[in-house]
C-alpha positions in Angstrom: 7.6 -14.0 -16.4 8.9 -10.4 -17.7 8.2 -7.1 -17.6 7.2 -4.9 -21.0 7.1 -1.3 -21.8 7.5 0.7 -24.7 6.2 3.4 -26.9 4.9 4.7 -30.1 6.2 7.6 -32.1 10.7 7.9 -33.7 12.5 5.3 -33.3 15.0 5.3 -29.7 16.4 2.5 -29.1 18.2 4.5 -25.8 14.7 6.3 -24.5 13.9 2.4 -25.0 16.2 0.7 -23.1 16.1 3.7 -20.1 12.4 2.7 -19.8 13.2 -1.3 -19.8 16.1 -0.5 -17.4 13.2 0.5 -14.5 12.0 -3.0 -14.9 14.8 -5.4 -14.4 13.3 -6.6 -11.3 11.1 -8.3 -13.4 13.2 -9.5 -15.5 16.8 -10.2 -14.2 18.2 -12.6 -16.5 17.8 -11.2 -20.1 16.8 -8.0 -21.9 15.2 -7.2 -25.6 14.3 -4.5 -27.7 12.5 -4.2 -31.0 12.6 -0.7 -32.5 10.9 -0.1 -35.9 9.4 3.4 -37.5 6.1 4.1 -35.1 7.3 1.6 -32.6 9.3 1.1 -29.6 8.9 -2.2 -27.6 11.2 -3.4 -24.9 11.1 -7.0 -22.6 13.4 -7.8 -19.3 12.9 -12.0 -19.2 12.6 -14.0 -16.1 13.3 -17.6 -17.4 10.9 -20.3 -16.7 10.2 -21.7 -19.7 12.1 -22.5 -23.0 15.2 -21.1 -21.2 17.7 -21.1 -23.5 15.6 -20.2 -26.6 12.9 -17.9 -25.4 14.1 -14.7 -25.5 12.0 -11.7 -26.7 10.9 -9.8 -29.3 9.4 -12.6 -30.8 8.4 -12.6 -34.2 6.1 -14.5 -36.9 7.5 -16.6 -40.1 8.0 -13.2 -42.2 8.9 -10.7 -39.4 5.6 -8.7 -39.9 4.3 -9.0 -36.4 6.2 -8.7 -33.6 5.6 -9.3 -29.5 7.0 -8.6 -26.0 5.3 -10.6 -23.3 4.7 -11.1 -19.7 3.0 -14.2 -18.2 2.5 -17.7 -19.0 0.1 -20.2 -21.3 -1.1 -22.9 -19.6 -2.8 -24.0 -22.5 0.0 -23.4 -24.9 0.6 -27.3 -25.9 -2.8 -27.5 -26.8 -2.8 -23.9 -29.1 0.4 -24.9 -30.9 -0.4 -28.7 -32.0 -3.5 -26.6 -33.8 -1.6 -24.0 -35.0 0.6 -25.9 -36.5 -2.0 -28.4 -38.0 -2.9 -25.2 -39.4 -0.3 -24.4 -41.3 2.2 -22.1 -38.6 5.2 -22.5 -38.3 7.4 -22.3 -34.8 11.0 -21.6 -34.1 11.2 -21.7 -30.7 9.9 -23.7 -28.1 8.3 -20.6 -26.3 4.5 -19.9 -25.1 5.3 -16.4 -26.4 5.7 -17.2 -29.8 2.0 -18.9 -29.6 0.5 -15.5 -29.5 1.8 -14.6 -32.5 0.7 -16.8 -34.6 -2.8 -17.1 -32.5 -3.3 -13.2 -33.8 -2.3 -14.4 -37.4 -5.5 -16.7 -37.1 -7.8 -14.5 -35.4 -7.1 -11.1 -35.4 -7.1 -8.7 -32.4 -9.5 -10.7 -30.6 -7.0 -13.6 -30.0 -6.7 -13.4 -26.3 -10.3 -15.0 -25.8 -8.6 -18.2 -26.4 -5.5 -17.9 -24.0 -5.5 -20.1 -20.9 -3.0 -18.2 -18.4 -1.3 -15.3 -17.2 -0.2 -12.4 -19.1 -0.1 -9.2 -20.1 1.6 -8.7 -24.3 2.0 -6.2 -26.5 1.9 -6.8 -30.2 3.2 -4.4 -33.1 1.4 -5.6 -36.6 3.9 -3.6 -39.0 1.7 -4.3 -42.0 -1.4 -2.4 -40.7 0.8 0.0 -38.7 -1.0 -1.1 -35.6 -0.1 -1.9 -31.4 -2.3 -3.9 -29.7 -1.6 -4.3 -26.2 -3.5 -6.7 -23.7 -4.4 -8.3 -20.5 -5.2 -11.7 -19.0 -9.0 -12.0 -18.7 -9.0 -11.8 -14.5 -6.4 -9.3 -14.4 -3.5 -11.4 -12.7 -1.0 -9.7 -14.9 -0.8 -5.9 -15.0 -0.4 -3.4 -17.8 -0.4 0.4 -17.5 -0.7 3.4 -20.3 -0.5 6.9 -21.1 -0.9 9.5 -24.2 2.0 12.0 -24.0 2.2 14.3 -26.8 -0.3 12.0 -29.3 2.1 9.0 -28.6 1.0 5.9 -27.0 3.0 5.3 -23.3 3.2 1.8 -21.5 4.4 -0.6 -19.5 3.9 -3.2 -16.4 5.1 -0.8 -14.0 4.2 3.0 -13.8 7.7 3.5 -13.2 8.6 2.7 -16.4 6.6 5.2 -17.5 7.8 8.0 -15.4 10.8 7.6 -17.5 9.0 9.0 -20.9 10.1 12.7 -21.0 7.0 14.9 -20.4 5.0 12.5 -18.6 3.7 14.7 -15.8 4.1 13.5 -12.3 0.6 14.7 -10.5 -1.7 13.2 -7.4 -4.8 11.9 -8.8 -7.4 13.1 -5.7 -9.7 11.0 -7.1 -8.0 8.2 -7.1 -6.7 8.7 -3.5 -10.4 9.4 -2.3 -11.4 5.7 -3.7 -8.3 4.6 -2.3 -8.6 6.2 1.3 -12.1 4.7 1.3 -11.5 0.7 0.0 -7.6 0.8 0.9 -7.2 0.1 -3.3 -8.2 1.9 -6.0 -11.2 0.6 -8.2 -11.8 0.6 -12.2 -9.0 2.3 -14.6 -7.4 5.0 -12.6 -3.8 5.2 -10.4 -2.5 7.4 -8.3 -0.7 9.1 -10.9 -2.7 11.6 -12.7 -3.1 11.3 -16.6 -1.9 7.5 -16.2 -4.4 4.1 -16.6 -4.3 0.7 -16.0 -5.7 -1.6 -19.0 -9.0 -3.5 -17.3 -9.1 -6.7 -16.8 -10.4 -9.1 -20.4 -9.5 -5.8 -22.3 -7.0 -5.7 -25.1 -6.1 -1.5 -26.4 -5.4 -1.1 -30.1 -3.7 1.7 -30.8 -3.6 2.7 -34.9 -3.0 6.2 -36.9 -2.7 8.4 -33.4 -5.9 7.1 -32.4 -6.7 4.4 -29.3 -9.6 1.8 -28.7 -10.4 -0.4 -26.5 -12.3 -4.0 -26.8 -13.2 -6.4 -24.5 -12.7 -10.0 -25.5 -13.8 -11.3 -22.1 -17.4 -10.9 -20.0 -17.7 -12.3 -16.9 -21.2 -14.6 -17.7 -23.1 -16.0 -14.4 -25.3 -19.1 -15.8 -26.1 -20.5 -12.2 -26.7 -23.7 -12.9 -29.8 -25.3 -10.6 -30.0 -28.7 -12.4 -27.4 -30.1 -11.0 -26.8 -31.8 -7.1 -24.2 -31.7 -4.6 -22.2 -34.5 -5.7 -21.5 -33.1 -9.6 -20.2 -29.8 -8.4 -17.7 -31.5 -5.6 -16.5 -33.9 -8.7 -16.4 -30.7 -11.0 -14.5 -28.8 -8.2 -12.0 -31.6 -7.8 -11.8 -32.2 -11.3 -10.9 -28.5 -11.9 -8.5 -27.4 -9.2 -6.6 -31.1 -9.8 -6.3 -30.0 -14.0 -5.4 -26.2 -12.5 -2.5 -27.4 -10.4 -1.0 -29.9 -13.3 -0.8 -27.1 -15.7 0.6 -24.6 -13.8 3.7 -26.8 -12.4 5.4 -27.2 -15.7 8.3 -25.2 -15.1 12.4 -25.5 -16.3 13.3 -23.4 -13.0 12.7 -24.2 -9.6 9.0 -24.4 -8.1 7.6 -23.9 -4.7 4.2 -23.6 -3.2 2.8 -20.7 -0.4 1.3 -22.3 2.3 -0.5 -20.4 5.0 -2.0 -23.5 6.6 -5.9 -22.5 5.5 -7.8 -24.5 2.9 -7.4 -22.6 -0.2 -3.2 -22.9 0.2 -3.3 -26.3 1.6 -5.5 -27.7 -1.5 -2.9 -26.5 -4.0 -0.6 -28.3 -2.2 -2.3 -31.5 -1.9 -2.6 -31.4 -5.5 0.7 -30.5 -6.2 1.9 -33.3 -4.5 0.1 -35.6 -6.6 2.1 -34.7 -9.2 5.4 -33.3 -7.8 7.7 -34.7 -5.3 9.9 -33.2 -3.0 8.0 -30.1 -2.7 8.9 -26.7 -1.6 6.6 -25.0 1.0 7.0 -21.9 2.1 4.9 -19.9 5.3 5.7 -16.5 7.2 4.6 -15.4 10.8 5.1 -11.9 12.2 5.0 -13.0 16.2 1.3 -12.2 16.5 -1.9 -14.5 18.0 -3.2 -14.4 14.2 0.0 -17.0 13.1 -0.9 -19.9 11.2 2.5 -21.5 11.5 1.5 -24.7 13.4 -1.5 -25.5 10.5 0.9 -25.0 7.5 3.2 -27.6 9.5 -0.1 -29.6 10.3 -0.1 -29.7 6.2 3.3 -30.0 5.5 3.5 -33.1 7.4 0.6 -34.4 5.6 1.4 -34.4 2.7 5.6 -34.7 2.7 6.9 -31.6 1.9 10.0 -29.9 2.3 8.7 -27.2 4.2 10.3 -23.5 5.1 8.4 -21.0 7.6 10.0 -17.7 8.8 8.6 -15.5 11.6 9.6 -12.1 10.9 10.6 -10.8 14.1 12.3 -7.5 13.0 9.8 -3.8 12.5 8.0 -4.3 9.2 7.5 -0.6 8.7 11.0 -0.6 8.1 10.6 -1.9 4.4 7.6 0.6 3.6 9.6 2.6 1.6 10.7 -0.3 -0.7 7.4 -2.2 -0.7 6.3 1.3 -1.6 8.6 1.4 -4.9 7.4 -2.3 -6.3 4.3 -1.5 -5.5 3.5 2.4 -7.1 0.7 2.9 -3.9 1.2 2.9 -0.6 -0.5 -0.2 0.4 0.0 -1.0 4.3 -1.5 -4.9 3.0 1.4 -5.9 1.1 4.0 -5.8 3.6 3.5 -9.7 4.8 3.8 -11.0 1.0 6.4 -9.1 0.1 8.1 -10.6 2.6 6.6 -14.4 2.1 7.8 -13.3 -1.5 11.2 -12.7 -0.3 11.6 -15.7 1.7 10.4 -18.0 -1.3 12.8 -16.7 -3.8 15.8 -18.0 -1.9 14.2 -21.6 -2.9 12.3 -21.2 -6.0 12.0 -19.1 -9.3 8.2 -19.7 -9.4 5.5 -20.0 -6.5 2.0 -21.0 -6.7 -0.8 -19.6 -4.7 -3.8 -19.9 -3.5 -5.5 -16.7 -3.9 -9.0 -16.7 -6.0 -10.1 -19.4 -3.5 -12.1 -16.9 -1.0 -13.2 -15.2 -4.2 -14.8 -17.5 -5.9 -16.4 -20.0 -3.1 -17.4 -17.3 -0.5 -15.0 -17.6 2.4 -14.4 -14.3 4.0 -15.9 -12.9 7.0 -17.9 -10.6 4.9 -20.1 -12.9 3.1 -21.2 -14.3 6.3 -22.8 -10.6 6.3 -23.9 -10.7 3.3 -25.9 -13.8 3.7 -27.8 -12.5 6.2 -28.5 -9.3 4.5 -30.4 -11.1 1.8 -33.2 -11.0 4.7 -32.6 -7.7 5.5 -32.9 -6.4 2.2 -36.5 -6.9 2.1 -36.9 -3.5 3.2 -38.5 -1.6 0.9 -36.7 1.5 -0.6 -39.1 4.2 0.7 -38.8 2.8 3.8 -34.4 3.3 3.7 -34.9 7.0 2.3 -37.6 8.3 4.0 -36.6 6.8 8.1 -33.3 4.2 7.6 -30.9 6.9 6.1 -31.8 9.9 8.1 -31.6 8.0 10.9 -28.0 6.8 10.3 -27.3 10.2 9.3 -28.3 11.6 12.7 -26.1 8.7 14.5 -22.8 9.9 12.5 -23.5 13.2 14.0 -24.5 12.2 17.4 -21.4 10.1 17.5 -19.2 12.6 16.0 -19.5 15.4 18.1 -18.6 13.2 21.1 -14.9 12.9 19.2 -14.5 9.5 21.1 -12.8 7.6 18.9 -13.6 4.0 20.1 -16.9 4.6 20.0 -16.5 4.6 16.2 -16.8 0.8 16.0 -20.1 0.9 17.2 -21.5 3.8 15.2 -20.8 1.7 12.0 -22.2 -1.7 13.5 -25.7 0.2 13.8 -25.5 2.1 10.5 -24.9 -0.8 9.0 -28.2 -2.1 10.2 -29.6 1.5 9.6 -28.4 0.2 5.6 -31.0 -2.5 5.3 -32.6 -2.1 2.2 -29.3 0.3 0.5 -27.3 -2.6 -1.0 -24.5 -0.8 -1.7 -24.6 0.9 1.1 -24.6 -1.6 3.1 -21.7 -3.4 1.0 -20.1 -0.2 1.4 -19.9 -0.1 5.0 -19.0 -3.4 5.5 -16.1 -2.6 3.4 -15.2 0.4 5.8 -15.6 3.0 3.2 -16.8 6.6 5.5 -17.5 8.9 2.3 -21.2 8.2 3.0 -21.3 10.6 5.8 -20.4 14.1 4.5 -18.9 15.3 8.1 -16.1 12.3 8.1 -14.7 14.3 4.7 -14.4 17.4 6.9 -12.5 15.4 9.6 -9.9 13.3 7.5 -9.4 15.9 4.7 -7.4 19.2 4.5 -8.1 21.9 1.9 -6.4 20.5 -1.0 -9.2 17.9 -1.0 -12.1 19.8 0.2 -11.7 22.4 -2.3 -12.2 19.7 -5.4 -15.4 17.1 -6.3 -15.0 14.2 -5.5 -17.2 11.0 -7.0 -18.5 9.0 -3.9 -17.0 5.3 -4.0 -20.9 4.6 -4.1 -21.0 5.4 -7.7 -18.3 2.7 -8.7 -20.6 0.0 -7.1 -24.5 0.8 -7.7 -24.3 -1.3 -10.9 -23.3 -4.3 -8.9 -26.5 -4.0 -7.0 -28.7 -3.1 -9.2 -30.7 -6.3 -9.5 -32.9 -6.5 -6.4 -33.9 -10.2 -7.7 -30.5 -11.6 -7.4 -29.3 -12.9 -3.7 -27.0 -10.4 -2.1 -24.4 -13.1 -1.7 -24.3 -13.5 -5.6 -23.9 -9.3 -6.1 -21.2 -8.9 -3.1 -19.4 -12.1 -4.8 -19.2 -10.6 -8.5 -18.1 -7.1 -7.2 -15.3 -8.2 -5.0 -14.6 -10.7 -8.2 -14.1 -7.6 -10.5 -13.0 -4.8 -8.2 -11.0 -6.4 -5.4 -9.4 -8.9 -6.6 -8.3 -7.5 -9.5 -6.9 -3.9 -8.0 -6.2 -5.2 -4.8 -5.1 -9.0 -4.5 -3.8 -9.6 -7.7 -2.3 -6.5 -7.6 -0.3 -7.1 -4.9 1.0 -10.7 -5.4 1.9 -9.3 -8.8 4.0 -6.4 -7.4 5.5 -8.3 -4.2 6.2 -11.2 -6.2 8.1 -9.5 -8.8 10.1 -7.1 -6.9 11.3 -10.0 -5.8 12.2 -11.6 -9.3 9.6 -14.1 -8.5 6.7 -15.6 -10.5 3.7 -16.4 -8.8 0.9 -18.3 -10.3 -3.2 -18.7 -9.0 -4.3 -22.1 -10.0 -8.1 -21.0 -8.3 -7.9 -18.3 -11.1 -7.3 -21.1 -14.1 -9.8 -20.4 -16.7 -11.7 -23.7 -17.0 -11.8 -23.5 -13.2 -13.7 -19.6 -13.0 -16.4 -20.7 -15.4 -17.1 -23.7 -13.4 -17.3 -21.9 -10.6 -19.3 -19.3 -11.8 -21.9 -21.7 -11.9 -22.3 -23.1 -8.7 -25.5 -21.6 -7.0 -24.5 -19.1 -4.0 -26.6 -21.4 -1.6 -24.2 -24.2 -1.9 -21.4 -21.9 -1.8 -22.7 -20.6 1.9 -24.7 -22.9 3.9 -26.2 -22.6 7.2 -23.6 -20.3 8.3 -20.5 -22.2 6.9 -18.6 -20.2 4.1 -17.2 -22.7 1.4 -19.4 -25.3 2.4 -19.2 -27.0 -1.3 -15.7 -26.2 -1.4 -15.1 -28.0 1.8 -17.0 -31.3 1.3 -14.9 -31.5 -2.2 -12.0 -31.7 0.0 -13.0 -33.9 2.7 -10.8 -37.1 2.5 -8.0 -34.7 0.6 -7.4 -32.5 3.5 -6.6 -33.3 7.4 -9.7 -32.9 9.0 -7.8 -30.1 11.2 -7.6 -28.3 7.8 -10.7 -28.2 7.4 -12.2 -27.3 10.5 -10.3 -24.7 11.3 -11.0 -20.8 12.3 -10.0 -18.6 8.8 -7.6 -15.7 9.5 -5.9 -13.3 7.4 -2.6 -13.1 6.4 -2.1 -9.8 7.9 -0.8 -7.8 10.4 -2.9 -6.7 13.2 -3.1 -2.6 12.6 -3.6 -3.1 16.9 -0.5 -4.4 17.6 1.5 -2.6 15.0 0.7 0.5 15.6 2.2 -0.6 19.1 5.0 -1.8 17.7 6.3 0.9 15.1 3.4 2.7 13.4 3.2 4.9 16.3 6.4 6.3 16.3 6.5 6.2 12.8 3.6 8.2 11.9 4.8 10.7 14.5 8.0 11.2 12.8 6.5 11.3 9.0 3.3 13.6 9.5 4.7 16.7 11.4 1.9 19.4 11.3 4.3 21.5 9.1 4.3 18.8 6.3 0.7 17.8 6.6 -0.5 21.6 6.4 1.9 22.1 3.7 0.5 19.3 1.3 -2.7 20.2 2.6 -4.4 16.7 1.9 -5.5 15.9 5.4 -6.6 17.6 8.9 -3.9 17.2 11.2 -5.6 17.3 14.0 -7.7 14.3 13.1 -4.1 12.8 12.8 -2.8 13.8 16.2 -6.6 12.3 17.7 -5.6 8.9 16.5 -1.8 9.2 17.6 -2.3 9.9 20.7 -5.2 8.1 21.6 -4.7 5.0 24.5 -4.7 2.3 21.8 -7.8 1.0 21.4 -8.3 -2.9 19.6 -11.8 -0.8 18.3 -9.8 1.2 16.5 -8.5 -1.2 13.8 -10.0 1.1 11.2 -8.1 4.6 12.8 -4.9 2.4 12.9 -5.2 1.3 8.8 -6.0 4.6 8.3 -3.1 6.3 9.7 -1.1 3.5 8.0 -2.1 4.6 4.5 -1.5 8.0 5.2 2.3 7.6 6.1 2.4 5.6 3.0 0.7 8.1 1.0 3.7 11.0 2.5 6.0 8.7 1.5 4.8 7.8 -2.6 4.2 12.0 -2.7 8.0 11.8 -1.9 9.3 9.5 -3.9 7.2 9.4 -6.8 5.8 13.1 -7.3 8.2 15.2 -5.6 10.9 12.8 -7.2 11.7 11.0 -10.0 12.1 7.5 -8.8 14.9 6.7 -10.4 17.1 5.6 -7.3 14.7 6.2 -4.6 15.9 6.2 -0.7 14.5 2.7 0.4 15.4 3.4 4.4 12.5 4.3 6.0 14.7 7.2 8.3 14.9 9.2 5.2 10.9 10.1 5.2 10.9 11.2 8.5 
């Protein structure tokens, strides 16, 4: 696992390395440069694989093409044996040097046949072209820029930064989406002027001009031919080839293990493979703990297991969570800690994210199986009495300024949404922009003065299609906007500010486009999430697994804002620096601070959360340069 960056444009092989330099995090044990006319690539290498000869730039047989890369190839012995009955030939022992030759066979659209994770960029020298990609789910990220008709990019946006005349600007669009979902949907950052690469897309950048292609579509062929029993053996089948591929590995290897199903199955299939292994589970002192079921497992299924219960203020490390993670993300916090805690074991971690994703086990698609009935409604029904009314409850409820009382409001608008699928999505994903008066109370002028793009926008093409099942749409719109710029996201950024590599077996290839085809009635079942996921791990899984409550690995915004948030927030959002940014109403603020805490108030609590984070990126990224940021939280205040 690495981290790449680089630039187009005069050779400078020092602009080069200052850039790398922001990413040794992700790449502590080696460094590499390639520098040709037009071209500027650099690579800091975490060593997992082909340790002693893997180091990039990696080139073909002639030197013509040339590649710095970030991720791993699961299905790299496979692609070389044909490669090389093809006719290529290899000099080291190295996945990277597979993608080389793969776009020597294939051309640009080489990444359609990549099993892994990974993010590359690859400099053709004969056709004076950069092609830079991404992994087809998005588990690996890649960023870009155009400064001065030259080509910008890199993992992290703080490589970036380092470019000289790469403006440092608040994108307010990109903190309304993020205010309303807690991430950021689709292409944009924070930062102003600077994109993320979308997932299954690979960027070709040739004679001062940029394109983009996508290589990879997301196809949903339910298949209804099949019974119960073929999709629990296709399941198993799957997630057991998943796990094998994924534990090859020259460094030390560990697995997370929360203690819920999706963690606890790569585990039992680890262990069919792997002994004496490496568990690792965090608490933070709250109800919500799941230390006793990752023991539960551990026991199970032998492994050498390592919990931690973080007893200390987590809002302490916000500043440097912030830093890895270029957002101010109040989710993150718990695994960059688990992240932490690992790497004193292991060099690489497996996961089990991608397993609520793809087989429907969150609390929310309970909700969204039962709004397939209430979807019925017909549309003229929703516009001409549903969504008036809902309106008229916002205002009823809002000019009673009752906070807790908020909870309630959205419970019956959401009911009030039957017949608006996104609407109703929307709300169930505690997005407010819906009701025009909520912008007035959260937002200060330097908002209000600009237009904004309702978050409702980004989703209507998921729910489009009032003949698919509700489930199906809320399942493929989490799948591409969620998971991508939210989960993966984070395990990406917590993981390797931590010089750790952490892998998704649930998001192996072969395993997504099996999943894809399961119908959503066997993935929800008369009120069970998972249901086909379940029975194809009965007899793999202690039946306490299996039966037991799903929480999230989270903090409780109730109890933290108990704990430290309070206090915090008091100290970081003085009226004098809110009104001076001018992005929120401080007295909306001061209403949640110093309101009796409420457990209703979950929402207020988040909310308050992300904007001390947001003060604290404006700090650190925008009014600084982020070169040696201050990482104590003290220094914000």
């Amino acid at each position: 696992m690495c981290g790449i960056t680089g630039f187009t444009g005069p050779a400078d092989q020092a602009l080069l390395k200052a850039l790398t330099d922001r990413l040794i995090h992700r790449g502590p044990d080696a460094d590499g440069y390639f520098v040709d006319e037009g071209i500027n690539m650099g690579n800091r290498r975490l060593a997992i694989q082909d340790v002693a000869g893997g180091d990039q730039p990696i080139a073909n047989e002639d030197g013509s093409v040339w590649i710095v890369y970030n991720g791993e190839l699961y299905n790299h012995p496979e692609l070389r044996a044909s490669l090389e009955n093809k006719g290529h030939r290899y000099r080291t022992h190295a996945d990277t040097e597979t993608l080389v030759h793969l776009y020597e066979e294939y051309g640009d659209t080489f990444p359609q046949y990549l099993n892994g994770i990974f993010a590359f960029a690859l400099w053709d020298s004969r056709q004076r072209k950069l092609l830079v990609g991404r992994d087809q789910f998005g588990i690996k990220p890649l960023h870009y820029t155009v400064v001065d008709g030259q080509l910008v990019f890199g993992s992290e946006i703080k490589a970036i930064l380092a470019y000289p005349g790469v403006k440092r600007a608040l994108n307010r669009q990109a903190l309304h989406d993020f205010l309303n979902l807690r991430y950021i949907p689709g292409t944009q950052t924070l930062f102003d002027g600077v994109n993320r690469l979308a997932a299954g897309h690979v960027l070709r950048w040739q004679d001062g001009q940029f394109s983009t292609i996508r290589y990879w579509y997301p196809t949903v062929e339910v298949d209804t031919q099949h019974g119960e029993d073929y999709f629990v053996e296709g399941i198993r089948h799957h997630l057991r080839e998943a796990v094998r591929r994924q534990l090859v590995s020259e460094v030390p290897l560990g697995v997370y293990l929360s203690g819920g199903m999706d963690s606890s199955t790569v585990v039992a299939f680890a262990s069919e493979f792997k002994a004496d292994l490496d568990t690792f589970s965090l608490g933070f002192n709250e109800p919500t703990d799941e230390l006793d079921d990752a023991s539960i497992v551990s026991r199970h299924f032998g492994t050498r297991h390592h919990a931690l219960t973080v007893q200390a203020e987590p809002l302490q490390m916000f500043p440097e969570v912030i830093f890895h993670a270029e957002e101010p993300k109040e989710n993150i916090l718990q695994g960059f800690l688990l992240a932490r805690h690992a790497r004193r074991y292991v060099t690489v971690a497996l996961s089990g994210l991608g397993g609520d994703e793809l087989f429907a086990g969150y609390q929310i698609h309970r909700y969204a199986a039962l709004g397939n009935r209430l979807h019925s409604i017909g549309p003229l029904v929703q516009r001409a009495a549903l969504a008036p009314l809902s309106s008229a409850v916002f205002r009823a409820q809002n000019r009673t300024q009752t906070l807790r009382f908020d909870f309630y409001r959205r419970a019956l608008q959401l009911a009030l949404a039957s017949g608006d699928r996104t609407g109703f999505y929307l709300i169930l994903r505690n997005a407010w922009d819906a009701d025009h008066q909520q912008w007035c109370n959260i937002y200060g002028p330097a908002m209000r003065e600009i237009s904004l793009r309702p978050v409702r926008q980004v989703f209507e093409p998921y729910f489009a299609d009032v003949d698919r099942p509700f489930l199906a749409q809320v399942l493929d719109a989490e799948f591409q906007t969620k998971m991508v710029e939210d989960f993966l996201n984070n395990e990406d950024r917590v993981s390797m500010g931590n010089s750790l590599e952490v892998r998704v077996p649930f998001l192996d290839r072969d395993l997504v486009q099996f999943a894809f085809t399961i119908p959503t009635t066997l993935k929800y079942r008369n009120g069970e999430g998972k249901y086909i996921f379940r029975k194809a791990m009965e007899g793999i899984l202690p039946e306490h697994t299996l039966r037991k409550p799903k929480w999230g690995f989270t903090f409780s915004s109730y109890h933290q804002f108990q704990k430290d948030l309070k206090l915090t927030a008091e100290r970081v959002l003085t009226r004098q620096r809110v009104e001076e940014q001018g992005l929120f109403n401080y007295d909306y603020l001061h209403r949640i601070i110093h309101h009796t805490p409420d457990k209703r108030m979950f929402w207020h609590y988040f909310f308050l959360w992300n904007v001390v984070g947001v003060t604290i990126w404006q700090q650190m990224f925008i009014e600084n340069d982020a070169s040696g940021p201050a990482m104590s939280l003290e220094a914000y205040f």
